[in-house]
N, CA, C and O atoms as a Maestro MAE file, in Angstrom:
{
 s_m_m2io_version
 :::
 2.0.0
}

f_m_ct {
 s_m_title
 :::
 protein
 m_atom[272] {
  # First column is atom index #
  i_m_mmod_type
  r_m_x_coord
  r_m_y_coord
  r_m_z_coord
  i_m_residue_number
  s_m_chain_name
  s_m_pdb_residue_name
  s_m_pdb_atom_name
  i_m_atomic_number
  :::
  1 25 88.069 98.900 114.140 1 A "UNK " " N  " 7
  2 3 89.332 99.612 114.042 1 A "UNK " " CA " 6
  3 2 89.782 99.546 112.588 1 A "UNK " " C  " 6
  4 15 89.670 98.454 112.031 1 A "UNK " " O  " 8
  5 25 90.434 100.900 111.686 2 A "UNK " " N  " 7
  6 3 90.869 100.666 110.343 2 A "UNK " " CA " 6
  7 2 92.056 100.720 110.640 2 A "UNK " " C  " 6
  8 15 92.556 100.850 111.757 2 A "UNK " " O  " 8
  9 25 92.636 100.602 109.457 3 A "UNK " " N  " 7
  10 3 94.437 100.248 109.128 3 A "UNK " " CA " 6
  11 2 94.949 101.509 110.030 3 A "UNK " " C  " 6
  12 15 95.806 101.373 110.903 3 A "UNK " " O  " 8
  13 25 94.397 102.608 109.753 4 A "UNK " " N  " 7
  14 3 95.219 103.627 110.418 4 A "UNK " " CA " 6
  15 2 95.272 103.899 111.965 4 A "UNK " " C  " 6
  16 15 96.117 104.487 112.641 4 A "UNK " " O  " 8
  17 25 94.077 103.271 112.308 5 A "UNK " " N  " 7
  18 3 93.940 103.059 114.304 5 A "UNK " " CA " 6
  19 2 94.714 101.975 114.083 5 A "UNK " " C  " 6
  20 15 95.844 102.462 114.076 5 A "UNK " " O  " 8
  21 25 94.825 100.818 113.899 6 A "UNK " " N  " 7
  22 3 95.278 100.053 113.713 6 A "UNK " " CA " 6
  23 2 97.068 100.515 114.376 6 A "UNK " " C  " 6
  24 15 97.646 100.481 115.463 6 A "UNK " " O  " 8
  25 25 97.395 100.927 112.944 7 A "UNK " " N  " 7
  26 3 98.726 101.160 112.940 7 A "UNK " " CA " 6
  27 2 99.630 102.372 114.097 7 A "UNK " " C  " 6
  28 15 100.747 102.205 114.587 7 A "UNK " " O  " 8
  29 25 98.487 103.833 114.324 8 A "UNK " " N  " 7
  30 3 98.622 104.469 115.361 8 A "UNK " " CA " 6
  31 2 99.098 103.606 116.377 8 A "UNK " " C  " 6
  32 15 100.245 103.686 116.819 8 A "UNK " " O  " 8
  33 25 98.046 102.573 116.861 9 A "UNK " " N  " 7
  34 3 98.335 101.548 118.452 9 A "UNK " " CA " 6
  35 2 99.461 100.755 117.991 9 A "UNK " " C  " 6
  36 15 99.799 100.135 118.999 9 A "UNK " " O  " 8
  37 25 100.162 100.453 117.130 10 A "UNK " " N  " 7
  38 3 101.153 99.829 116.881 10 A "UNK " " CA " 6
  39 2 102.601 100.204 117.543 10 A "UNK " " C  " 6
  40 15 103.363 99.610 118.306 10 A "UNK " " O  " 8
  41 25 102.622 102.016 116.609 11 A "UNK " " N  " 7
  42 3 103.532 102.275 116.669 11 A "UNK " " CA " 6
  43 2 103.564 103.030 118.175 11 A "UNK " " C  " 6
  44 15 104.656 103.185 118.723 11 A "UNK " " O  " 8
  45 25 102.256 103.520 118.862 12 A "UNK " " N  " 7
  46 3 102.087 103.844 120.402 12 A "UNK " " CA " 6
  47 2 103.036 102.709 121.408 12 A "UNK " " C  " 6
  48 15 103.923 102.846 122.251 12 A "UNK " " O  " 8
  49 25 102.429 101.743 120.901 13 A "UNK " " N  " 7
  50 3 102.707 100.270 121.694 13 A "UNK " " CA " 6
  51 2 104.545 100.337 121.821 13 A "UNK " " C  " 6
  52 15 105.260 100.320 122.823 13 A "UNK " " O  " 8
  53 25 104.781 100.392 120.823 14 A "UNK " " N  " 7
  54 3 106.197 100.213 120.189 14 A "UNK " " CA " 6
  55 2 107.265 101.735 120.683 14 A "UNK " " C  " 6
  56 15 108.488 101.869 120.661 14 A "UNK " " O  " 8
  57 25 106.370 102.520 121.022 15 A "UNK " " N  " 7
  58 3 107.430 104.061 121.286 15 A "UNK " " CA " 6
  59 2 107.291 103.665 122.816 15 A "UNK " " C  " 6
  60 15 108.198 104.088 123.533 15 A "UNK " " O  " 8
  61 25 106.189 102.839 123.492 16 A "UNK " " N  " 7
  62 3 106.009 103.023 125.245 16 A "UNK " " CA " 6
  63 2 106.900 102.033 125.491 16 A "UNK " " C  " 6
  64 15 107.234 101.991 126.675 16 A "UNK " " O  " 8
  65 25 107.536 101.004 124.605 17 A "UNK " " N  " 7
  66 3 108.381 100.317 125.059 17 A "UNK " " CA " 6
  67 2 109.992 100.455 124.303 17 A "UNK " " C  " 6
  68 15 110.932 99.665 124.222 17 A "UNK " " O  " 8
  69 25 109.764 101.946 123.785 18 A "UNK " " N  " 7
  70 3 111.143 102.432 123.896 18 A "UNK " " CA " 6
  71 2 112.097 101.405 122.695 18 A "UNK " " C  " 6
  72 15 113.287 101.132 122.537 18 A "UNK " " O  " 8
  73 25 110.988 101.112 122.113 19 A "UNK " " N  " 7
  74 3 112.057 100.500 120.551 19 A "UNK " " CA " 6
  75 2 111.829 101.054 119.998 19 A "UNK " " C  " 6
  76 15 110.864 101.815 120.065 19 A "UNK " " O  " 8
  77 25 112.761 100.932 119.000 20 A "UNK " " N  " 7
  78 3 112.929 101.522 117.154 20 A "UNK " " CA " 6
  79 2 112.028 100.726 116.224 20 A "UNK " " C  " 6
  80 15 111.511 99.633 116.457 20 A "UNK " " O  " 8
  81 25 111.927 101.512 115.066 21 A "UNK " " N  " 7
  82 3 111.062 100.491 114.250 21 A "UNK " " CA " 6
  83 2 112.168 99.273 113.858 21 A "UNK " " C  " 6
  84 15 111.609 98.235 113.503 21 A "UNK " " O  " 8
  85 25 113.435 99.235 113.862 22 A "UNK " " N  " 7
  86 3 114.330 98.522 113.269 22 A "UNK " " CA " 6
  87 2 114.493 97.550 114.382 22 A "UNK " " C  " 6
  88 15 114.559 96.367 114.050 22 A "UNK " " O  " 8
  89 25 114.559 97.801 115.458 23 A "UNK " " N  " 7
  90 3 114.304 96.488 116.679 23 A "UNK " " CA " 6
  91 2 113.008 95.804 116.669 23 A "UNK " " C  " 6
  92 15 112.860 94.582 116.657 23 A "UNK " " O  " 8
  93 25 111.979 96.784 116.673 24 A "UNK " " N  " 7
  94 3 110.622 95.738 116.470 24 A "UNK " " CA " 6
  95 2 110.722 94.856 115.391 24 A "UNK " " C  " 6
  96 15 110.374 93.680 115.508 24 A "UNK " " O  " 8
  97 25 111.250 95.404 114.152 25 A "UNK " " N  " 7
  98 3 110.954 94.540 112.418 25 A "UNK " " CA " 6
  99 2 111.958 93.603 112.874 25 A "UNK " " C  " 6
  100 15 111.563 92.496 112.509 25 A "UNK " " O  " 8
  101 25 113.270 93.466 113.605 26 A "UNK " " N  " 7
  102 3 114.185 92.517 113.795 26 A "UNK " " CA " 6
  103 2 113.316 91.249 115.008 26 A "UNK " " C  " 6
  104 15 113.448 90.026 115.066 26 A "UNK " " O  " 8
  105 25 112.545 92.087 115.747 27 A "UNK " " N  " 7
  106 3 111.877 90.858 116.576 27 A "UNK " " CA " 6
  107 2 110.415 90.265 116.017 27 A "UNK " " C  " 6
  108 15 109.822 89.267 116.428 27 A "UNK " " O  " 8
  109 25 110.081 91.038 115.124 28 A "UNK " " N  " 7
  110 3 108.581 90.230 114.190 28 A "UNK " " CA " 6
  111 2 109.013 89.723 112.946 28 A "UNK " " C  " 6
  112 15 108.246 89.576 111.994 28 A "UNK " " O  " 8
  113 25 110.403 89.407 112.917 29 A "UNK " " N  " 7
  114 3 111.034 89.384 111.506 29 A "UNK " " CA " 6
  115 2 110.447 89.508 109.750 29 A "UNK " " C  " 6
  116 15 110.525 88.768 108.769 29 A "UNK " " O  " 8
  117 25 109.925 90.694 109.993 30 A "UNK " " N  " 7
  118 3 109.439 91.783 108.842 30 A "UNK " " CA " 6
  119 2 110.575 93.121 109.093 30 A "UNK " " C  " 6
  120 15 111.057 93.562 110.137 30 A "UNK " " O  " 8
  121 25 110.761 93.545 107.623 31 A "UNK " " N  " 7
  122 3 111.379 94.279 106.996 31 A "UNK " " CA " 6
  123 2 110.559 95.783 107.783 31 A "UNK " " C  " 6
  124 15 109.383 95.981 108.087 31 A "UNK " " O  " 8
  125 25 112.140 96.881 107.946 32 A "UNK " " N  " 7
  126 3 111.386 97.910 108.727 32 A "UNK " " CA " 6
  127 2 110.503 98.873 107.617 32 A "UNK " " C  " 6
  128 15 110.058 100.012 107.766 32 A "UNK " " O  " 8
  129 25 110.461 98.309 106.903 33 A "UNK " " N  " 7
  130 3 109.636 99.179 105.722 33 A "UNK " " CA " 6
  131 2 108.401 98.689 105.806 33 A "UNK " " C  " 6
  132 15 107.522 99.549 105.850 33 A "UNK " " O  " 8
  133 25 107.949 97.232 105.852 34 A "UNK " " N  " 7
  134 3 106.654 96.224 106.204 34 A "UNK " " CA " 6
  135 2 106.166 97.379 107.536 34 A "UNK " " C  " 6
  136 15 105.293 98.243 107.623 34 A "UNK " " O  " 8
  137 25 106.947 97.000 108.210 35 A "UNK " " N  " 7
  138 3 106.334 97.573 109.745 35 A "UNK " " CA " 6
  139 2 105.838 99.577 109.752 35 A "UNK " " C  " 6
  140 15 104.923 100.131 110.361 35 A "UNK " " O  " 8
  141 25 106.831 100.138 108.870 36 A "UNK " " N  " 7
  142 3 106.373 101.536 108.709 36 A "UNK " " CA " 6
  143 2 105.281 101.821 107.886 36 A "UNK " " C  " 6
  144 15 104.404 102.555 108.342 36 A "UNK " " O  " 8
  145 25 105.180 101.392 106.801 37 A "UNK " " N  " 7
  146 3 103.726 100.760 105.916 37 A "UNK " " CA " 6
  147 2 102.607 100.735 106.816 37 A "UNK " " C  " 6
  148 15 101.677 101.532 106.937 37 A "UNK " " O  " 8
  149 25 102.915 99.500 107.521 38 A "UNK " " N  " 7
  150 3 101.552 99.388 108.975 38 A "UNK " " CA " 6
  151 2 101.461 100.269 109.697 38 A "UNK " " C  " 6
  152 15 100.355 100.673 110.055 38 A "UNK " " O  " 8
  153 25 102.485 100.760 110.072 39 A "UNK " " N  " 7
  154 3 102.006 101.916 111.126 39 A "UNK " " CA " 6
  155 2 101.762 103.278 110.424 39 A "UNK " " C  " 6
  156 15 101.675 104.300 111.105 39 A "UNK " " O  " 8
  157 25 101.669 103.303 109.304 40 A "UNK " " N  " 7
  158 3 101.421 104.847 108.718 40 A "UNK " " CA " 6
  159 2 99.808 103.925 108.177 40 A "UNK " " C  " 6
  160 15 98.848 104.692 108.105 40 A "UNK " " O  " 8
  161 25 99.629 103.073 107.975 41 A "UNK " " N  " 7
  162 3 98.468 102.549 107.130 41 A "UNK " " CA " 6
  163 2 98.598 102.443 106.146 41 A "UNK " " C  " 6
  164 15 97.531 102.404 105.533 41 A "UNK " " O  " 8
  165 25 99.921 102.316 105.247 42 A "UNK " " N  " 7
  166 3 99.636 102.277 103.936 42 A "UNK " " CA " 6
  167 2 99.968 100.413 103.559 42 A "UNK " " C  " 6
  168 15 100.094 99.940 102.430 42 A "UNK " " O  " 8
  169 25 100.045 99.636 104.910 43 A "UNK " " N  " 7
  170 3 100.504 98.387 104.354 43 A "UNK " " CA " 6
  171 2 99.283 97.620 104.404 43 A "UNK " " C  " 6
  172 15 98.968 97.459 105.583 43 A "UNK " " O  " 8
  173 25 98.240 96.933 103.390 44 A "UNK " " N  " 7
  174 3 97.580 95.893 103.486 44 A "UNK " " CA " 6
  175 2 98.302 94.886 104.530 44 A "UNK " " C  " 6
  176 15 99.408 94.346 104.511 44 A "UNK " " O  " 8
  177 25 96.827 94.843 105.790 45 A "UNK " " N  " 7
  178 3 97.274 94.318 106.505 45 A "UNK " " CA " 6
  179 2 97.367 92.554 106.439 45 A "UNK " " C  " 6
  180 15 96.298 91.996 106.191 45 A "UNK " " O  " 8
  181 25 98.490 91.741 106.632 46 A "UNK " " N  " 7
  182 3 98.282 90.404 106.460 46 A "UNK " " CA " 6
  183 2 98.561 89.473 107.778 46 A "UNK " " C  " 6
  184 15 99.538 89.490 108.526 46 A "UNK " " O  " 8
  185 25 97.220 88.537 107.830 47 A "UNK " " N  " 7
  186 3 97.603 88.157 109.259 47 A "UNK " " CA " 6
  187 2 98.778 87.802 110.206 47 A "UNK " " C  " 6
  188 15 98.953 87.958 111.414 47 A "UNK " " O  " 8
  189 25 99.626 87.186 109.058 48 A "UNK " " N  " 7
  190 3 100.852 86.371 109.847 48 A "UNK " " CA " 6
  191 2 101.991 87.514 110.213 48 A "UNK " " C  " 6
  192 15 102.792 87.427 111.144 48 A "UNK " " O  " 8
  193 25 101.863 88.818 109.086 49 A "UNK " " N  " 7
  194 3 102.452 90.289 109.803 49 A "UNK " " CA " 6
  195 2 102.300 90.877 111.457 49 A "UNK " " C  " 6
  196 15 102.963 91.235 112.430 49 A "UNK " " O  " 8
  197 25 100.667 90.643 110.876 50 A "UNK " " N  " 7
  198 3 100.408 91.422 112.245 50 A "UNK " " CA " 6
  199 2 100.365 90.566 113.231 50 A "UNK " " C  " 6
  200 15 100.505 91.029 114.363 50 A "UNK " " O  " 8
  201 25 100.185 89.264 113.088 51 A "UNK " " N  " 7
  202 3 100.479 88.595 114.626 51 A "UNK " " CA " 6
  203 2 101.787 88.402 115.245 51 A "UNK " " C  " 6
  204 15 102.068 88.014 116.379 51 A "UNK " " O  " 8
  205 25 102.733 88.851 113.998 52 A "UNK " " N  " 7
  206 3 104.843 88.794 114.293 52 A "UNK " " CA " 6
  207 2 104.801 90.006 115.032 52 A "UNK " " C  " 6
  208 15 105.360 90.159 116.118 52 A "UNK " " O  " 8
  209 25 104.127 90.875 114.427 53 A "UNK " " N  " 7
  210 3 104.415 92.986 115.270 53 A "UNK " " CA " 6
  211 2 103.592 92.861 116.443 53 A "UNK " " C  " 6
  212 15 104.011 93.304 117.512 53 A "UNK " " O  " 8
  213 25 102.182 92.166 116.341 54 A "UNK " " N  " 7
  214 3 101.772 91.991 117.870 54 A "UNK " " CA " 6
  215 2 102.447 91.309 118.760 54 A "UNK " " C  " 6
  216 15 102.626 91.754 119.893 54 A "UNK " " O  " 8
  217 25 102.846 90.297 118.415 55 A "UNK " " N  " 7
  218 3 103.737 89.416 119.141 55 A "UNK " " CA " 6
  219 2 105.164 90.142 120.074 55 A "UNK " " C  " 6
  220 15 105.572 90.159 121.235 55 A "UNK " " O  " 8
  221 25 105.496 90.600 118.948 56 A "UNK " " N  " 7
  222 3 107.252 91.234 119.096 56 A "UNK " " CA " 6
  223 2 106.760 92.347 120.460 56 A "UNK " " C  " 6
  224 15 107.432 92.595 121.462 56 A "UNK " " O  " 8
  225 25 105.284 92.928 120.082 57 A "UNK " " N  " 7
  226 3 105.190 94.112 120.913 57 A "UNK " " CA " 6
  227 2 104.473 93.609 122.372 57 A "UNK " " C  " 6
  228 15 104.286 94.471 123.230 57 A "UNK " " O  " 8
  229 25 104.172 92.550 122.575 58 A "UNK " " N  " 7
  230 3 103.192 91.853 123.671 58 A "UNK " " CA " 6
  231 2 102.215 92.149 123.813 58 A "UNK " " C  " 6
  232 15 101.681 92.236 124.919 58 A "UNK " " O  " 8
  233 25 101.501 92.475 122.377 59 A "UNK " " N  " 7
  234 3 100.237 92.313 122.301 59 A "UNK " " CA " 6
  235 2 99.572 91.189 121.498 59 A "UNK " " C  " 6
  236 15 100.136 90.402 120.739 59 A "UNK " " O  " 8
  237 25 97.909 91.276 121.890 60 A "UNK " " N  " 7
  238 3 97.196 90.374 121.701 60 A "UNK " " CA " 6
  239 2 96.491 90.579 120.783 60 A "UNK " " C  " 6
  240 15 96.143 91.759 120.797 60 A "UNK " " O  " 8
  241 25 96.004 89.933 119.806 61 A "UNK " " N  " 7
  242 3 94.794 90.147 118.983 61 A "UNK " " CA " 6
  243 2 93.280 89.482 118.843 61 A "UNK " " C  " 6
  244 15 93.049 88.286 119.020 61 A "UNK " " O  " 8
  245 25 92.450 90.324 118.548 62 A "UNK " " N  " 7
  246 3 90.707 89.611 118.628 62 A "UNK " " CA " 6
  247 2 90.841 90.037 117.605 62 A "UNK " " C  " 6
  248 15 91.500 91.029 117.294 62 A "UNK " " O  " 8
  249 25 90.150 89.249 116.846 63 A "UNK " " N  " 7
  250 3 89.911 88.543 115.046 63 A "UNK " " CA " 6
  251 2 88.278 88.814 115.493 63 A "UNK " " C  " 6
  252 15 87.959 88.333 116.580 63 A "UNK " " O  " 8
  253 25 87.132 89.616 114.660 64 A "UNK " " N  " 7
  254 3 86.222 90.192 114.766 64 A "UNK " " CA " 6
  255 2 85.502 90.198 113.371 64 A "UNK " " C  " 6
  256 15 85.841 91.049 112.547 64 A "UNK " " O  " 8
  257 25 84.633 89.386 113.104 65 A "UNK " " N  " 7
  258 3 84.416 89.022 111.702 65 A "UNK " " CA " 6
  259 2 82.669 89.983 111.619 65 A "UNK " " C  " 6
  260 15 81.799 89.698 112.442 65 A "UNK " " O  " 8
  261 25 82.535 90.573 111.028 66 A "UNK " " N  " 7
  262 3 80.991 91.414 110.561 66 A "UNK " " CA " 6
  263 2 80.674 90.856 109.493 66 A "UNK " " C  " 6
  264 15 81.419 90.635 108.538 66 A "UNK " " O  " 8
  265 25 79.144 90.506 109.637 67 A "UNK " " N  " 7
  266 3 78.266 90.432 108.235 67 A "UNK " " CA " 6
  267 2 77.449 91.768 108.089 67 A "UNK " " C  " 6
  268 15 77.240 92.601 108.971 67 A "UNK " " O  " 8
  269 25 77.065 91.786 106.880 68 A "UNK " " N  " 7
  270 3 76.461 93.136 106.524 68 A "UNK " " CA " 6
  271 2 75.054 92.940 106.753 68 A "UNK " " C  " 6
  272 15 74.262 93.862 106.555 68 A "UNK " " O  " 8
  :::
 }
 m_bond[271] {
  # First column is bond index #
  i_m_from
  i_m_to
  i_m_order
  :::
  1 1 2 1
  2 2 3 1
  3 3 4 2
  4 3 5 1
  5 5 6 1
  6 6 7 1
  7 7 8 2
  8 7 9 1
  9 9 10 1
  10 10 11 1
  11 11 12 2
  12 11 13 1
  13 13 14 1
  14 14 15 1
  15 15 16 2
  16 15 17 1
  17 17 18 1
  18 18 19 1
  19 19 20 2
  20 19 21 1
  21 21 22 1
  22 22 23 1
  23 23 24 2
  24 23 25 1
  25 25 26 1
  26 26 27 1
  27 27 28 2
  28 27 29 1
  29 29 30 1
  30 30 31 1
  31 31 32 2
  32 31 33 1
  33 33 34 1
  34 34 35 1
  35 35 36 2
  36 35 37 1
  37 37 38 1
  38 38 39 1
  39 39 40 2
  40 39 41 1
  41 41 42 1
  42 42 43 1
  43 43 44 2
  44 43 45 1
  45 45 46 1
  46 46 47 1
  47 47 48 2
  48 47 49 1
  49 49 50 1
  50 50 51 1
  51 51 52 2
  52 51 53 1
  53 53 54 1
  54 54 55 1
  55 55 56 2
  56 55 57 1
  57 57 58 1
  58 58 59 1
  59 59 60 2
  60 59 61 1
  61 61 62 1
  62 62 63 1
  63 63 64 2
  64 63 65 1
  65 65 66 1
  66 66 67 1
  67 67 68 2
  68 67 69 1
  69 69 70 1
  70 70 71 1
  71 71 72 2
  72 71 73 1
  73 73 74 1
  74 74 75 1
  75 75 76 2
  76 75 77 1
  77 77 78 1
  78 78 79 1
  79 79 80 2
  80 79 81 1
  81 81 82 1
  82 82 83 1
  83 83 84 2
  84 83 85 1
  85 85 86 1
  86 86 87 1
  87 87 88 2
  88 87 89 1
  89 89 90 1
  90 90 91 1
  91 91 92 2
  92 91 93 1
  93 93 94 1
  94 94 95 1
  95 95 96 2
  96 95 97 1
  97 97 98 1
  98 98 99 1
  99 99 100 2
  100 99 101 1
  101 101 102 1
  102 102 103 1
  103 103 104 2
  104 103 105 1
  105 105 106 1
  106 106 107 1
  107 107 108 2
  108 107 109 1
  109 109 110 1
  110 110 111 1
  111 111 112 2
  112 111 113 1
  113 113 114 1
  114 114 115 1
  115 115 116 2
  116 115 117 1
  117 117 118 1
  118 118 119 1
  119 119 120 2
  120 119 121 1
  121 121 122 1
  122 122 123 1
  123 123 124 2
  124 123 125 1
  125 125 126 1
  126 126 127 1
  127 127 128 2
  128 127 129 1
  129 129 130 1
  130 130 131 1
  131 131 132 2
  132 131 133 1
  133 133 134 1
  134 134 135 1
  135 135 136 2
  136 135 137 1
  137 137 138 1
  138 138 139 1
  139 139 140 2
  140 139 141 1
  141 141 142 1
  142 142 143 1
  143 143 144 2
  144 143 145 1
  145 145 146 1
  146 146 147 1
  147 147 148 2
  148 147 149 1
  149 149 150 1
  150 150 151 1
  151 151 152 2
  152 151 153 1
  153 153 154 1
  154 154 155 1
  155 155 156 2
  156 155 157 1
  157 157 158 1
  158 158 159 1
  159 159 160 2
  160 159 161 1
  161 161 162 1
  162 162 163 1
  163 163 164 2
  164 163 165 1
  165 165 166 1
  166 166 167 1
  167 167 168 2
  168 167 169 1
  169 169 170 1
  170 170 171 1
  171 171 172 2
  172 171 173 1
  173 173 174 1
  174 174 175 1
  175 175 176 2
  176 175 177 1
  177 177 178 1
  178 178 179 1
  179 179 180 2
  180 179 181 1
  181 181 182 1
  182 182 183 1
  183 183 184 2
  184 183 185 1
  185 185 186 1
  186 186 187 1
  187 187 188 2
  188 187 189 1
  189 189 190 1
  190 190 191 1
  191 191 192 2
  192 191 193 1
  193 193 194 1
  194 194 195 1
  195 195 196 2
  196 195 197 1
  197 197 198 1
  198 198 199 1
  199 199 200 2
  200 199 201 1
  201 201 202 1
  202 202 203 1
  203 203 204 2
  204 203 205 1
  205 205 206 1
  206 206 207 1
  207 207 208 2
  208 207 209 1
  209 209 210 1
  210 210 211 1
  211 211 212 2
  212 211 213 1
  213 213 214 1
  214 214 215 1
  215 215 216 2
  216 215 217 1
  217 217 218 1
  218 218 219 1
  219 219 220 2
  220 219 221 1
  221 221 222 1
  222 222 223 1
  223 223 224 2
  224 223 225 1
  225 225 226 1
  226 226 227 1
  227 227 228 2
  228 227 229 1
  229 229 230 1
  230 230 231 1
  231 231 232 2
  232 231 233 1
  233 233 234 1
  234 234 235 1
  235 235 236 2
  236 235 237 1
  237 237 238 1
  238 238 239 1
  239 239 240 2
  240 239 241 1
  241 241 242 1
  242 242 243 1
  243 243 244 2
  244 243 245 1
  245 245 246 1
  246 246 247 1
  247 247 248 2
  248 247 249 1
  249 249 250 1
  250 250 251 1
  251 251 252 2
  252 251 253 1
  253 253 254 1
  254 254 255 1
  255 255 256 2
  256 255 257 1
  257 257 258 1
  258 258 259 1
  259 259 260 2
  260 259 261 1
  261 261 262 1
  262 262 263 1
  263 263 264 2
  264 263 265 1
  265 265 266 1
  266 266 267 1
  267 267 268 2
  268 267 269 1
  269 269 270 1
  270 270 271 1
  271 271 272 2
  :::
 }
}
């Protein structure tokens, strides 16, 4: 998955449960600009972000490491 699937399922996650980006960033306590960044893809993603926006949204994450 890249930043931009990524961020699509974010903000999917986040419209099916009928919040704002300003209620989610208030419950992952990141700034609603952090959280619009991620969900458009333009925010380098950083773990402890995305486990506050997964969290806030009741989702889970798998950490998936590739060698070349």
């Amino acid at each position: 998955m890249d930043v931009r699937e990524l961020g699509s399922a974010l903000r999917a996650r986040r419209r099916a449960l009928n919040l704002t980006q300003s209620e989610t960033a208030d419950l992952a306590d990141v700034s609603t600009r952090v959280l619009s960044d991620l969900e458009n893809g333009r925010e380098t993603v950083r773990l402890d972000i995305l486990t506050a926006v997964a969290g806030a949204l009741g989702m889970s994450l798998n950490l998936q490491v590739n060698t070349p």
